[in-house]
N, CA and C atoms as a LAMMPS dump frame, in Angstrom:
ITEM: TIMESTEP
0
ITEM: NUMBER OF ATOMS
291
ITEM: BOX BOUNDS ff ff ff
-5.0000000000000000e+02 5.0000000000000000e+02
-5.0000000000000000e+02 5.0000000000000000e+02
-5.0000000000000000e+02 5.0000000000000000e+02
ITEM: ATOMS id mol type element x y z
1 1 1 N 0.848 -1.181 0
2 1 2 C 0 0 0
3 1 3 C 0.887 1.236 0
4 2 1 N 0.251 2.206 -0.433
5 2 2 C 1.179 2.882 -1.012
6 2 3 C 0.962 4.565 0.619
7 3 1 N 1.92 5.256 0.581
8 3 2 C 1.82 5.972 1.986
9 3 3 C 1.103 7.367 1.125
10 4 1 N 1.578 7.289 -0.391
11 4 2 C 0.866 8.453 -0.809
12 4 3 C -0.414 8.824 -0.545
13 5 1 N -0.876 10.278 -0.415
14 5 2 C -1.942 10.825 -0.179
15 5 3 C -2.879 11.699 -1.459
16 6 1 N -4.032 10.836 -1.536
17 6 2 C -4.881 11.388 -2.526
18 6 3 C -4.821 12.829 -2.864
19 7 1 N -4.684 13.525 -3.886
20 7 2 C -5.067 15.123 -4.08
21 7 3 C -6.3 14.968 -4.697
22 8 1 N -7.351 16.256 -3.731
23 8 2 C -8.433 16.256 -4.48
24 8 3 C -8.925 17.604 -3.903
25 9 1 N -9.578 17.973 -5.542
26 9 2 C -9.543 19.756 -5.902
27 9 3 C -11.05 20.167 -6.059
28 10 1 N -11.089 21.242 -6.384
29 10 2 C -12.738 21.651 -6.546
30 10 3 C -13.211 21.043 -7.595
31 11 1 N -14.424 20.674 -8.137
32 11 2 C -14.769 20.339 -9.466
33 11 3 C -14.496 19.037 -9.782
34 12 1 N -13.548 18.458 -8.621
35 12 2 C -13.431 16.661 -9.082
36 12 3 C -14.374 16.402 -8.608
37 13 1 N -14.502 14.732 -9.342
38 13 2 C -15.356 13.753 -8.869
39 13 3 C -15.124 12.54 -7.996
40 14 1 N -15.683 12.634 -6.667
41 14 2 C -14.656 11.458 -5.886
42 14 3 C -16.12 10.166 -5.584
43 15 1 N -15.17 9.32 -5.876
44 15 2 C -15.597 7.486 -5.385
45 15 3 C -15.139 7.369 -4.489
46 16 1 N -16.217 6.535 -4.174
47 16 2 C -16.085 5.276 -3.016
48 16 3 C -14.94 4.042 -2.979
49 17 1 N -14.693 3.296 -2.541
50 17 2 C -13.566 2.529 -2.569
51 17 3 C -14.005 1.118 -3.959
52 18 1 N -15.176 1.464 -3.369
53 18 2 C -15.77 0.213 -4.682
54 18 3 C -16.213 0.872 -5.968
55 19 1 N -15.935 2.056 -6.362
56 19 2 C -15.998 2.803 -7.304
57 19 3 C -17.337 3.832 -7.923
58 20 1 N -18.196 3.475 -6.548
59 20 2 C -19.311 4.106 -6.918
60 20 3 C -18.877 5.874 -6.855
61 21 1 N -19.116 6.553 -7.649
62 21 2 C -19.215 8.133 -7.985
63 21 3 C -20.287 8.885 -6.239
64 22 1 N -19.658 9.48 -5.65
65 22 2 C -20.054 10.218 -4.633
66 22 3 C -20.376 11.667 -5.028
67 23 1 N -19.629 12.37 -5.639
68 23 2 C -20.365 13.609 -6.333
69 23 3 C -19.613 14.064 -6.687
70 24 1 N -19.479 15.827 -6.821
71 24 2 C -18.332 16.185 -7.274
72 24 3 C -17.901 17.536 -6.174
73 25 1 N -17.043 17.687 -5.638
74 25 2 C -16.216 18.609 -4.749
75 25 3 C -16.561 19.671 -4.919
76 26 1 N -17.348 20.818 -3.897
77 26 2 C -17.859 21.841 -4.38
78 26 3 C -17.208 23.303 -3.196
79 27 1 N -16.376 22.18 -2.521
80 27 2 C -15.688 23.06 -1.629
81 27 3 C -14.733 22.07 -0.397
82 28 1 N -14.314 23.371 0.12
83 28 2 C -13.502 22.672 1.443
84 28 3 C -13.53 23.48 2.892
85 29 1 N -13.253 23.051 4.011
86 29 2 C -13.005 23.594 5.238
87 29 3 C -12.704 22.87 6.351
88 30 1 N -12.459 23.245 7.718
89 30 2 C -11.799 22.357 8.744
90 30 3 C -12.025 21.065 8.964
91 31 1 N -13.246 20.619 8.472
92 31 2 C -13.987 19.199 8.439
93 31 3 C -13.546 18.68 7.622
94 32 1 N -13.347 19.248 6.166
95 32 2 C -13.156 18.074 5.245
96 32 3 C -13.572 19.351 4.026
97 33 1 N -14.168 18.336 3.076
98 33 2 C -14.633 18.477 1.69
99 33 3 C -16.17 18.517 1.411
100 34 1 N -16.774 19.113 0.965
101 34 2 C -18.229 19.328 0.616
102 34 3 C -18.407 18.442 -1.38
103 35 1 N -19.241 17.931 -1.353
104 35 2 C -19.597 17.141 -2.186
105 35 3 C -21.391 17.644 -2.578
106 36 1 N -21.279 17.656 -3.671
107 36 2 C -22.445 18.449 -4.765
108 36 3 C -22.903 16.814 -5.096
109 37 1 N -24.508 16.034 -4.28
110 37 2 C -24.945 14.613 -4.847
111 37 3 C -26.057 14.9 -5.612
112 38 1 N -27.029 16.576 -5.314
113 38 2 C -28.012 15.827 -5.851
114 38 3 C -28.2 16.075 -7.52
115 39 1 N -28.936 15.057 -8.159
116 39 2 C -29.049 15.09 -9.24
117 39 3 C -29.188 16.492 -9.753
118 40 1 N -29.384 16.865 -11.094
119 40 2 C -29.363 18.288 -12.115
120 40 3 C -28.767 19.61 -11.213
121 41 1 N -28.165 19.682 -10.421
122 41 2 C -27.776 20.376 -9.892
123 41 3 C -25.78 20.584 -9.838
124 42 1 N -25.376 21.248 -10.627
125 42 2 C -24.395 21.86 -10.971
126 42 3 C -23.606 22.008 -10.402
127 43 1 N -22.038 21.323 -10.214
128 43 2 C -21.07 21.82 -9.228
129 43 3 C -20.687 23.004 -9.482
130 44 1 N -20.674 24.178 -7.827
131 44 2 C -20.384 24.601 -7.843
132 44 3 C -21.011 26.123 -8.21
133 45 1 N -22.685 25.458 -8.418
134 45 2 C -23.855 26.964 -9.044
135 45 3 C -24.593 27.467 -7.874
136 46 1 N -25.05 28.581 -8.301
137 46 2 C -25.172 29.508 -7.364
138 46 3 C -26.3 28.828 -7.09
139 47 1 N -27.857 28.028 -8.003
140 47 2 C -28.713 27.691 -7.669
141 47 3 C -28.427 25.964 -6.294
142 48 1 N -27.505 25.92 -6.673
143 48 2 C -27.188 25.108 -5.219
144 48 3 C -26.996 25.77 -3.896
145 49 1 N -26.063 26.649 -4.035
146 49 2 C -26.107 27.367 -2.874
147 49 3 C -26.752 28.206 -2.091
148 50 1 N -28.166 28.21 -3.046
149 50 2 C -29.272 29.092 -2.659
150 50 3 C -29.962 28.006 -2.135
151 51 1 N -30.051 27.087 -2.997
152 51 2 C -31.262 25.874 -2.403
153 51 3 C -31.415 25.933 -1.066
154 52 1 N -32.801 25.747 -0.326
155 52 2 C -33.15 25.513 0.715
156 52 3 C -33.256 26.821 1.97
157 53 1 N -32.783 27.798 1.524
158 53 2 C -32.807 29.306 2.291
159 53 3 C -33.871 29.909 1.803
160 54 1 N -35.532 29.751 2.547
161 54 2 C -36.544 29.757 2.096
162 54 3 C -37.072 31.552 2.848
163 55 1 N -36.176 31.962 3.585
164 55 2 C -36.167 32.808 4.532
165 55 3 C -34.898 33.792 4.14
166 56 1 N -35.719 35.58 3.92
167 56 2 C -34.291 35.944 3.608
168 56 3 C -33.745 35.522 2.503
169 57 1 N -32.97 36.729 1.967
170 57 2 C -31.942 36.646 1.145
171 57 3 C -30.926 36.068 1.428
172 58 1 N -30.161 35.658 1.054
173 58 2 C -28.304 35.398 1.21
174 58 3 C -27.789 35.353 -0.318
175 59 1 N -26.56 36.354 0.024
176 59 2 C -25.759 36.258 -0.949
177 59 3 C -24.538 35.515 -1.183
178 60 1 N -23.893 35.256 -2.089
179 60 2 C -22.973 33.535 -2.604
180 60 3 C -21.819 34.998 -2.442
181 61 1 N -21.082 34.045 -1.713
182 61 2 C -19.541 34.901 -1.825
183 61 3 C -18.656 33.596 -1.399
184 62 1 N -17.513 34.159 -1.166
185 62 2 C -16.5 32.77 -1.368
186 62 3 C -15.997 33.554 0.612
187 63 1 N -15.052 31.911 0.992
188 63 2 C -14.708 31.775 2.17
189 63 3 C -13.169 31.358 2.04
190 64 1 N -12.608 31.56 3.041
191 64 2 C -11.34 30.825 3.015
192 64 3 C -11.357 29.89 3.861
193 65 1 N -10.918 28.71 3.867
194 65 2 C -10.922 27.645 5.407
195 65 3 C -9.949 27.628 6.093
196 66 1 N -8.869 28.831 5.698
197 66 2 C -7.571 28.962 6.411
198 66 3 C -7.61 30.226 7.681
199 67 1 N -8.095 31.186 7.161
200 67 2 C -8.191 32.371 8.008
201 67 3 C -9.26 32.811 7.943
202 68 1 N -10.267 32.26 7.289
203 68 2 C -11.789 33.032 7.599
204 68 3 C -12.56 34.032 6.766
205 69 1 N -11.179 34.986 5.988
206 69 2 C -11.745 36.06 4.967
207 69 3 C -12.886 35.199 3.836
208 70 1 N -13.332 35.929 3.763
209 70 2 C -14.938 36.366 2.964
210 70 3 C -14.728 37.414 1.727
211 71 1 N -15.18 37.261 0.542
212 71 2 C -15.2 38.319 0.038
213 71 3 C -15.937 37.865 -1.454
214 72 1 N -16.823 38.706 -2.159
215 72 2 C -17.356 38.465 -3.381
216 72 3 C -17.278 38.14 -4.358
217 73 1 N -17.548 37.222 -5.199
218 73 2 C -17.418 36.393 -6.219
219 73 3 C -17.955 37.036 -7.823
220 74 1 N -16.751 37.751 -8.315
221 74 2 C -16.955 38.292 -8.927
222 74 3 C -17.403 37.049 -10.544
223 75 1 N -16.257 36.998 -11.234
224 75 2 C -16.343 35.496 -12.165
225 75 3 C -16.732 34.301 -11.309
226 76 1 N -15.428 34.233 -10.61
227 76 2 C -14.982 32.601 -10.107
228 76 3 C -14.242 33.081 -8.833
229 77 1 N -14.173 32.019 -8.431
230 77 2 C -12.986 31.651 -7.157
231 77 3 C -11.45 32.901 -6.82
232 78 1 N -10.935 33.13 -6.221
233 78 2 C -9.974 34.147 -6.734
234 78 3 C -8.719 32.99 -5.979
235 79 1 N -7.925 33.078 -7.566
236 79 2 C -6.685 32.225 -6.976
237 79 3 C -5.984 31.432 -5.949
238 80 1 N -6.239 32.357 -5.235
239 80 2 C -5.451 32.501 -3.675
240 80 3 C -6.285 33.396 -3.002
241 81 1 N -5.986 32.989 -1.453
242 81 2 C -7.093 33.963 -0.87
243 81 3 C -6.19 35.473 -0.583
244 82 1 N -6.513 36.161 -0.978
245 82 2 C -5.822 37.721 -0.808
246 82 3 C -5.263 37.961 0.765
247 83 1 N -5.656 37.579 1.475
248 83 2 C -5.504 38.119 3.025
249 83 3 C -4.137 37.293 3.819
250 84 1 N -4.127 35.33 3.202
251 84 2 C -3.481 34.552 4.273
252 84 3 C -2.225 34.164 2.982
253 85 1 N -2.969 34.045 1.684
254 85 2 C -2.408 32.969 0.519
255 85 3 C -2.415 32.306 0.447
256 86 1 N -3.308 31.306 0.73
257 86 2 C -3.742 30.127 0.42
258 86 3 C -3.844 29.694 -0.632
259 87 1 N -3.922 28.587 -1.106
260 87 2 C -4.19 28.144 -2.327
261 87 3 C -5.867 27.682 -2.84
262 88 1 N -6.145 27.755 -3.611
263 88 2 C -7.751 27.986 -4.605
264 88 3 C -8.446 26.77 -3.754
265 89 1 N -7.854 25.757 -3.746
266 89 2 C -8.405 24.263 -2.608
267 89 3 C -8.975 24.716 -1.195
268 90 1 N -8.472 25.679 -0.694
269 90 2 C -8.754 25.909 0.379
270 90 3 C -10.144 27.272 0.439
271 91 1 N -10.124 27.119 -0.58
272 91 2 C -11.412 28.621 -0.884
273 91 3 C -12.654 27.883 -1.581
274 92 1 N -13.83 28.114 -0.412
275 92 2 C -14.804 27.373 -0.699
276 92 3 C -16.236 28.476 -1.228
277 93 1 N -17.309 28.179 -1.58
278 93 2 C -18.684 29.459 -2.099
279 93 3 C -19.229 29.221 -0.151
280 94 1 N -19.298 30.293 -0.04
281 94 2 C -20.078 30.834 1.356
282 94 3 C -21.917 31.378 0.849
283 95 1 N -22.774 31.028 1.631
284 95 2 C -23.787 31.825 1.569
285 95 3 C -23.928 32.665 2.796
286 96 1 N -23.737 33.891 2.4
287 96 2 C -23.956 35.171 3.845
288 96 3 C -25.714 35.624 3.636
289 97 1 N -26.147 35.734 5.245
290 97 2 C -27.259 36.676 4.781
291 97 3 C -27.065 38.077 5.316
């Protein structure tokens, strides 16, 4: 067995050990990894991240899981997080209300 450690990024698709498809990576933070399962629903779209906030607005902005900064999602993701430098893996979509 090998000691190497899996890399896994936004937008992949991760399996199970028996190869079943679990979803696709739609973020990260101190826990772990967030995974996008349900059907027609888009890694990584804003209509996911709205789903289910039936109360109130909230707006989609991005998070860092390193230091906490927050800040608006203009295109996409921003490289690195501006504040700590993190790398894009570690910057997940936040919903603020």
């Amino acid at each position: 067995m090998s000691d190497e450690q899996p890399s896994v990024g936004v937008g992949q698709t991760v399996y199970t050990e028996s190869g079943r498809s679990l979803g696709t990576v739609r973020g990260f933070d101190e826990d772990g990894f967030y995974v996008t399962t349900r059907d027609g629903i888009e890694s990584l779209s804003i209509e996911h991240e709205r789903a289910g906030h039936e109360f109130g607005e909230g707006e989609l902005m991005w998070r860092c899981s390193d230091c906490g900064e927050m800040g608006e999602i203009d295109d996409d993701l921003p490289v690195e997080c501006p504040n700590c430098g993190a790398p894009r893996e570690h910057i997940y979509y936040w919903t603020e209300d």
